[in-house]
Biopython code that builds the backbone (N, CA, C, O; Angstrom):
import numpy as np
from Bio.PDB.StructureBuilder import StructureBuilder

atoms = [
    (1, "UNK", "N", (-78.036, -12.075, -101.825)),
    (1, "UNK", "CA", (-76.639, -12.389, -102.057)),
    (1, "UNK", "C", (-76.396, -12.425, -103.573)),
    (1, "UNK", "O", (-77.255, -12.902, -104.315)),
    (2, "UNK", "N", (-75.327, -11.967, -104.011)),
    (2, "UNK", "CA", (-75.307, -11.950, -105.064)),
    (2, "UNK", "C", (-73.844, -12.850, -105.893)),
    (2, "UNK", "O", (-72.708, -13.021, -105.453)),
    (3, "UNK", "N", (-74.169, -13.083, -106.597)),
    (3, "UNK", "CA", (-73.123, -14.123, -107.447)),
    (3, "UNK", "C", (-71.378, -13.454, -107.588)),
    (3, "UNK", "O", (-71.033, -12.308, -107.303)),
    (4, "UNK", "N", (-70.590, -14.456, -108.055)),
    (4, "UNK", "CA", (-69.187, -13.763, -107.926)),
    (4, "UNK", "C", (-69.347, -13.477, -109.245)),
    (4, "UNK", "O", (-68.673, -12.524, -109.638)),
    (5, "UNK", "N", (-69.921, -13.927, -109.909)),
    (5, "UNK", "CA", (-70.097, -13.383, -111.643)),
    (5, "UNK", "C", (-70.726, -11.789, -111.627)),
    (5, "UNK", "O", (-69.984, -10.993, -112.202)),
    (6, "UNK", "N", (-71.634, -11.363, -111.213)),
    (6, "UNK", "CA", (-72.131, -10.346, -111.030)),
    (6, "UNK", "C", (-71.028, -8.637, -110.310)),
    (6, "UNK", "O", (-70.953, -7.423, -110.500)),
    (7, "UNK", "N", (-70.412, -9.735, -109.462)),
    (7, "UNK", "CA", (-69.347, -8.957, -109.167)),
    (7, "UNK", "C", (-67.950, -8.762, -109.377)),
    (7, "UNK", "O", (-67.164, -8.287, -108.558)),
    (8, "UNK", "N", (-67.723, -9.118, -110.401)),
    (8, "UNK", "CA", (-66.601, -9.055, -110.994)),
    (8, "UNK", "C", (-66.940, -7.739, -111.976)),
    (8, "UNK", "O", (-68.043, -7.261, -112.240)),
    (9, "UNK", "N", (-65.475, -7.278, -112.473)),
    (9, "UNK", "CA", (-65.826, -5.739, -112.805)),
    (9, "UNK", "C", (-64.786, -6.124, -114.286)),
    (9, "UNK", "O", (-63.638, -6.567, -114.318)),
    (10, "UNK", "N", (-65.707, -5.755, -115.406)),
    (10, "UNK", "CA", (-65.427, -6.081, -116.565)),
    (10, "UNK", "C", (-64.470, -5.096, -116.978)),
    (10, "UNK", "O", (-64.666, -3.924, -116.657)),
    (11, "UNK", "N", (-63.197, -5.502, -117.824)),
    (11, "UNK", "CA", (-62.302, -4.595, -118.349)),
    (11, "UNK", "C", (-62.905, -3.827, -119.426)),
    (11, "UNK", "O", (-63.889, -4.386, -119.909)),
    (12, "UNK", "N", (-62.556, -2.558, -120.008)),
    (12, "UNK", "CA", (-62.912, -2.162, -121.368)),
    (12, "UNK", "C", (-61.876, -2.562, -122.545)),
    (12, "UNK", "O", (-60.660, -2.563, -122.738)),
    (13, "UNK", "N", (-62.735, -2.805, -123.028)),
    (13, "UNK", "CA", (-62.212, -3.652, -124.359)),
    (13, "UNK", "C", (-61.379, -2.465, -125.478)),
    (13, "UNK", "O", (-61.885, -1.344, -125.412)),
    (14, "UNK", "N", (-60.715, -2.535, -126.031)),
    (14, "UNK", "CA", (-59.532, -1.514, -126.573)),
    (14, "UNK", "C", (-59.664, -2.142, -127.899)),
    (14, "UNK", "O", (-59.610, -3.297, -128.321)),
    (15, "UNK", "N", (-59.851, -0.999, -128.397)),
    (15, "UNK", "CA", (-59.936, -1.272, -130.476)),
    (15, "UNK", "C", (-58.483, -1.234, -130.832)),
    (15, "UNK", "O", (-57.510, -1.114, -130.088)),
    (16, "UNK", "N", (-58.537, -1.340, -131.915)),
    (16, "UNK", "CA", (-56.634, -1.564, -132.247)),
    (16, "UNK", "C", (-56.296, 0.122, -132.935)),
    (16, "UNK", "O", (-55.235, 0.605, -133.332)),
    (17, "UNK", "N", (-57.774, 0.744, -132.856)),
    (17, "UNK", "CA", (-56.789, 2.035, -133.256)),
    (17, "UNK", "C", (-56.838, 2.605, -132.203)),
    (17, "UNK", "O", (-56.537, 3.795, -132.292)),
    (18, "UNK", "N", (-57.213, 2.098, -130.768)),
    (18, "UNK", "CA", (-56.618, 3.263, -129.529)),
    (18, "UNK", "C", (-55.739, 2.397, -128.895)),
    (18, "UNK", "O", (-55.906, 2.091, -127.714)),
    (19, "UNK", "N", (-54.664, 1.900, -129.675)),
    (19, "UNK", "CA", (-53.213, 1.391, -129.416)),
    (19, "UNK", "C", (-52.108, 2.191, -129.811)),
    (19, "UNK", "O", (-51.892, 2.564, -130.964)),
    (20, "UNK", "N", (-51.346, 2.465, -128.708)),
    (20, "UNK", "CA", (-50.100, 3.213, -129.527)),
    (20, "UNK", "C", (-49.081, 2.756, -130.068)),
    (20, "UNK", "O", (-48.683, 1.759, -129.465)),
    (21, "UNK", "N", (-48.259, 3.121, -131.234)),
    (21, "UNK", "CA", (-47.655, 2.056, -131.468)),
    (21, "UNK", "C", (-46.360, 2.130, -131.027)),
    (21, "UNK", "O", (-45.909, 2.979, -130.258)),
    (22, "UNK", "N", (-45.685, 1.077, -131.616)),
    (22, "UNK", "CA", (-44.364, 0.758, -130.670)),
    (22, "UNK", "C", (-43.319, 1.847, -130.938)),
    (22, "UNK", "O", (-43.238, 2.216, -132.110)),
    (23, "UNK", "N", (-42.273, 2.582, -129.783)),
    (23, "UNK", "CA", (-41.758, 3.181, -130.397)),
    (23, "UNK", "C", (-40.472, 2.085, -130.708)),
    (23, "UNK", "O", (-40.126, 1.068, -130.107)),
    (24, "UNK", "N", (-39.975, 2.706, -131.813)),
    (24, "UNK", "CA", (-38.443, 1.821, -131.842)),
    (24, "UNK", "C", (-36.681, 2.452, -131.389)),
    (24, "UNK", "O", (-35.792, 3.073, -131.971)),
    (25, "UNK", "N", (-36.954, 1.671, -129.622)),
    (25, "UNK", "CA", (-35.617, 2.379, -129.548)),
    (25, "UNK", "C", (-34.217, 1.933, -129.871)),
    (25, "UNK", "O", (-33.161, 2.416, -129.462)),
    (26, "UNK", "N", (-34.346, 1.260, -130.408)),
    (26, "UNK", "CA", (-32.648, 0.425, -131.261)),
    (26, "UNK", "C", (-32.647, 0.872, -132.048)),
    (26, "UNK", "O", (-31.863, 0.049, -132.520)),
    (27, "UNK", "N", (-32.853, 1.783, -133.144)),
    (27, "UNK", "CA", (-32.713, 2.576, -134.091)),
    (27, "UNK", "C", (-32.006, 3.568, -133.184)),
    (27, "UNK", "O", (-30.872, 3.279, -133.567)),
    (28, "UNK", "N", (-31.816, 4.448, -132.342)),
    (28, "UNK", "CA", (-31.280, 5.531, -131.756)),
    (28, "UNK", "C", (-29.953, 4.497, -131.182)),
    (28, "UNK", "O", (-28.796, 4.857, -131.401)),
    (29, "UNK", "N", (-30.109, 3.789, -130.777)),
    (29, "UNK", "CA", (-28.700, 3.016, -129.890)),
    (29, "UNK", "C", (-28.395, 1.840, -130.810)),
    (29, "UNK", "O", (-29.255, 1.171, -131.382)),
    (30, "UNK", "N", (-27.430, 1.708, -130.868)),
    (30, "UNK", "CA", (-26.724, 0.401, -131.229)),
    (30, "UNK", "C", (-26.217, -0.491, -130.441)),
    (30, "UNK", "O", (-25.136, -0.457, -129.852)),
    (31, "UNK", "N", (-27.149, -1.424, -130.439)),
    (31, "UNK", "CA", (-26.670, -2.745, -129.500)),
    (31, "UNK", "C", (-26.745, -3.706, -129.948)),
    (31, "UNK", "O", (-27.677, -4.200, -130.583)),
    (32, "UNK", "N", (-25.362, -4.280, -129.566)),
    (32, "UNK", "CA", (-25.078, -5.399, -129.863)),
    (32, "UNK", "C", (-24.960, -6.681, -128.533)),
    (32, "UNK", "O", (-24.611, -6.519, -127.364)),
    (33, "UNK", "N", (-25.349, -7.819, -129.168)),
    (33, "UNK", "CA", (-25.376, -8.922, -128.480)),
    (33, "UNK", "C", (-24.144, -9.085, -127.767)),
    (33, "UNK", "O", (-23.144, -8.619, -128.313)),
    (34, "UNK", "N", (-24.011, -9.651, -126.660)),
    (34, "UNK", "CA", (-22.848, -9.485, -126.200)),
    (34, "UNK", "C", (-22.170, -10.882, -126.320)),
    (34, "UNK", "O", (-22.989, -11.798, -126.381)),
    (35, "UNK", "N", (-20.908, -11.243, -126.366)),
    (35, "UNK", "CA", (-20.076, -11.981, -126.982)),
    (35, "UNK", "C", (-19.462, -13.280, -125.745)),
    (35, "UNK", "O", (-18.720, -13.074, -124.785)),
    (36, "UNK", "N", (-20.007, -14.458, -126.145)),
    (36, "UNK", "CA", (-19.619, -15.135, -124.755)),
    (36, "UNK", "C", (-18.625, -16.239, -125.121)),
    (36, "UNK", "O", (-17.962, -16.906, -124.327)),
    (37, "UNK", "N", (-18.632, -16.305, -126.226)),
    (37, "UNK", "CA", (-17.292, -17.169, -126.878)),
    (37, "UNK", "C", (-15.798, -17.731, -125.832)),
    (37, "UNK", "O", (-15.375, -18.857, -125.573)),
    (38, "UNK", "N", (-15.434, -16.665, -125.532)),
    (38, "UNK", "CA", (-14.388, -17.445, -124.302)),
    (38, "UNK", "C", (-15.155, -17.870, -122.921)),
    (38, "UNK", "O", (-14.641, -18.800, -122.300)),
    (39, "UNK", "N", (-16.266, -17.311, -122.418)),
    (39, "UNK", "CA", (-16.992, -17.651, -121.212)),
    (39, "UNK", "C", (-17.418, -19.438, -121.412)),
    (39, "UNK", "O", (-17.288, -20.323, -120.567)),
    (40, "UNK", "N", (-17.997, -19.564, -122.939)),
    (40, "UNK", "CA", (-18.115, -20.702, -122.715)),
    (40, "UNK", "C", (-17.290, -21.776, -123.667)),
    (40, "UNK", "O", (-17.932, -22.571, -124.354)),
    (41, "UNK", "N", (-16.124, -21.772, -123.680)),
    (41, "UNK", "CA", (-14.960, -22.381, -124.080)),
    (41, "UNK", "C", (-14.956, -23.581, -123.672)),
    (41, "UNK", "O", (-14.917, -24.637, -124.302)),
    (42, "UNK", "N", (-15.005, -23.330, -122.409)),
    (42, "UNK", "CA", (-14.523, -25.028, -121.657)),
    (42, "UNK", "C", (-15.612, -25.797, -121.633)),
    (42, "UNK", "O", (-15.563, -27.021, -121.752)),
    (43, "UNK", "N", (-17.273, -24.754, -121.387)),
    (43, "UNK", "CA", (-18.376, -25.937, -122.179)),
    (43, "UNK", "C", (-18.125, -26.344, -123.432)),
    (43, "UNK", "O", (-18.037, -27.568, -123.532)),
    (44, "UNK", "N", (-17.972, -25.703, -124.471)),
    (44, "UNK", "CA", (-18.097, -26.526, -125.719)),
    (44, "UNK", "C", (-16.912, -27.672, -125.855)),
    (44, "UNK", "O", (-16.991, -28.679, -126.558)),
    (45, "UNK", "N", (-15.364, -27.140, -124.701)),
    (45, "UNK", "CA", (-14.465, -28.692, -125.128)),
    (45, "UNK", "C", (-15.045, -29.918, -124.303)),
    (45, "UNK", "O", (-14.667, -31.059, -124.565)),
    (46, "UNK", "N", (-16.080, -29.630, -123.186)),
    (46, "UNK", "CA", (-16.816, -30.604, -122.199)),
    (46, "UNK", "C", (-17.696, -31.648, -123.463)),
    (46, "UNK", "O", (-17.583, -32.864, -123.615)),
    (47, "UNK", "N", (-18.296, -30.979, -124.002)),
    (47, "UNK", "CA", (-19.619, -31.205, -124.761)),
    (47, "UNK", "C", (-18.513, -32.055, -126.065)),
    (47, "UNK", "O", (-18.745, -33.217, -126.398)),
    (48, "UNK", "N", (-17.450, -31.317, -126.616)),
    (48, "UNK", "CA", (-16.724, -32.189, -127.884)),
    (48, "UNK", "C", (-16.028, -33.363, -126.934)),
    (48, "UNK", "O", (-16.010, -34.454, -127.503)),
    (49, "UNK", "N", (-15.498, -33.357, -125.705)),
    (49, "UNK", "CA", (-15.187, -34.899, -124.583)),
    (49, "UNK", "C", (-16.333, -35.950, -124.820)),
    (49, "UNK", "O", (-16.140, -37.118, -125.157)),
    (50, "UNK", "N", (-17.793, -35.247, -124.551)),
    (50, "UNK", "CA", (-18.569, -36.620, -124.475)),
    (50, "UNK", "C", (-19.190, -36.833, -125.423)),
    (50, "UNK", "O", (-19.988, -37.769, -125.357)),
    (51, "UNK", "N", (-19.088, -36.092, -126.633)),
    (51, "UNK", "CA", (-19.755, -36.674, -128.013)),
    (51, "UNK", "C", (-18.522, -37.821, -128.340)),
    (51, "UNK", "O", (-18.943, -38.897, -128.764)),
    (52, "UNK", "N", (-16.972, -37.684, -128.176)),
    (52, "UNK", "CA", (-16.230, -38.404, -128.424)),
    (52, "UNK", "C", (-15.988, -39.696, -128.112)),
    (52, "UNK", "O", (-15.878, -40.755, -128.731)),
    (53, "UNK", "N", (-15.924, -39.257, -126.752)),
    (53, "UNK", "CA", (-16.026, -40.790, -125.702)),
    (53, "UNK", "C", (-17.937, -41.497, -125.932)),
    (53, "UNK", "O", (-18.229, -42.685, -125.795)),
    (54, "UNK", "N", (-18.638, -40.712, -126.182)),
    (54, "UNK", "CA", (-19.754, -41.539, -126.343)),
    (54, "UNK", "C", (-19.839, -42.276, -127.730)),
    (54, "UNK", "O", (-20.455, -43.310, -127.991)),
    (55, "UNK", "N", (-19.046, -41.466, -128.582)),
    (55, "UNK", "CA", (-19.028, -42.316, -129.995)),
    (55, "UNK", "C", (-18.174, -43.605, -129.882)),
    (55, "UNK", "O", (-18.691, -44.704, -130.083)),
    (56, "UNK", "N", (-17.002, -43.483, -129.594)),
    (56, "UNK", "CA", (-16.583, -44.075, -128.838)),
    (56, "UNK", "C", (-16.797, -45.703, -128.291)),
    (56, "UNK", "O", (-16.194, -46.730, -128.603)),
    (57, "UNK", "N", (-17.711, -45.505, -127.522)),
    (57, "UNK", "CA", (-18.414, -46.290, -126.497)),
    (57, "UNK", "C", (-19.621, -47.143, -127.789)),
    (57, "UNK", "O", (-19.816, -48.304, -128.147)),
    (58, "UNK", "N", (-19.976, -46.298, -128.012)),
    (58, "UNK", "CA", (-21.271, -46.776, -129.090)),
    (58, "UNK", "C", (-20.440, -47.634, -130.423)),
    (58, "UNK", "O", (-20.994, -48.641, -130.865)),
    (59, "UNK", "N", (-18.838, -47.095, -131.142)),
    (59, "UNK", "CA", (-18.196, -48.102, -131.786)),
    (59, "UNK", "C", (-18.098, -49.446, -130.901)),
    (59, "UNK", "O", (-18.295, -50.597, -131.289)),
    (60, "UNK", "N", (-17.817, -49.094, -129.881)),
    (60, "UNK", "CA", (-16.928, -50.420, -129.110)),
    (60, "UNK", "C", (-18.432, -51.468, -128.691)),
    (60, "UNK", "O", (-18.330, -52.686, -128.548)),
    (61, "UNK", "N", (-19.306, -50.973, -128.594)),
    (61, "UNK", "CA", (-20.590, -51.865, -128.267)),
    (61, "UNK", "C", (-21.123, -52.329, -129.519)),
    (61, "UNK", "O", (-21.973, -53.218, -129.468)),
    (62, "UNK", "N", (-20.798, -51.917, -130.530)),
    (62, "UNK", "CA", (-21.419, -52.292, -131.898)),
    (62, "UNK", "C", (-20.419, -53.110, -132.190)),
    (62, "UNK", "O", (-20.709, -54.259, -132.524)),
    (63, "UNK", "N", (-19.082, -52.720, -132.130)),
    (63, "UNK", "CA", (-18.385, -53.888, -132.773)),
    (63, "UNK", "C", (-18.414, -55.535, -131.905)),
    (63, "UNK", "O", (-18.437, -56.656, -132.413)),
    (64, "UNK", "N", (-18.398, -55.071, -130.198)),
    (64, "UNK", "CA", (-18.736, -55.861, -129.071)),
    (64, "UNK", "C", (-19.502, -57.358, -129.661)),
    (64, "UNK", "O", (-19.136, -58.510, -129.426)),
    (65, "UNK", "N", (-20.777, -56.857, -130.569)),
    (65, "UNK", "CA", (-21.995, -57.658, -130.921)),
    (65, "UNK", "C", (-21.771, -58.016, -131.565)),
    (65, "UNK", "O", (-22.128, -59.194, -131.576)),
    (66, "UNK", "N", (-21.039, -57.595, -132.725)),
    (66, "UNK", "CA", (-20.301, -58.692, -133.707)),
    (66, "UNK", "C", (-19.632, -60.159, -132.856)),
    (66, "UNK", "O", (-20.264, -61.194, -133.068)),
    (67, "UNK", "N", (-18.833, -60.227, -132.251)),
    (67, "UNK", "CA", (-17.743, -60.671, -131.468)),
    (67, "UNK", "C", (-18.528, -61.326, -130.375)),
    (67, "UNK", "O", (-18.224, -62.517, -130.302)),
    (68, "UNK", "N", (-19.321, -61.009, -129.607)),
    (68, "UNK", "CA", (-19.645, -61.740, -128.679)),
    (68, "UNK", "C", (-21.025, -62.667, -128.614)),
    (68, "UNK", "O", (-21.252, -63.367, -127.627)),
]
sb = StructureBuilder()
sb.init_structure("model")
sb.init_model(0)
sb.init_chain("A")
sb.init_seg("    ")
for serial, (resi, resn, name, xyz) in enumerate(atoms, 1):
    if name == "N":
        sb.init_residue(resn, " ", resi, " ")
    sb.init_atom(name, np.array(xyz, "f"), 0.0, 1.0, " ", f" {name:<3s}", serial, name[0])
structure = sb.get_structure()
């Protein structure tokens, strides 16, 4: 019987000069990122709601400790 080490089948190992190199295809096309600015509108007024109301909240508990 023979071991699972024994039978395992070793990859060949690749030097870096039998690599091809990258071609570059964005040089031939121009692409651009695509633009989500109105998609996420109503997240960023969600996100400026609870930084507000949490500041907010965090004045009213700080001043709270003064006072109570």
């Amino acid at each position: 019987m023979t071991s699972s080490r024994s039978q395992r089948r070793r990859q060949p190992v690749r030097s870096p000069q039998s690599r091809r190199p990258l071609v570059a295809t964005t040089t031939t096309r121009n692409l651009e990122p695509p633009d989500y600015t109105r998609e996420y509108d109503d997240v960023r007024h969600d996100l400026v709601l609870i930084a507000i109301i949490g500041g907010l909240l965090l004045a009213g508990m700080i001043a709270a400790s003064f006072f109570l």
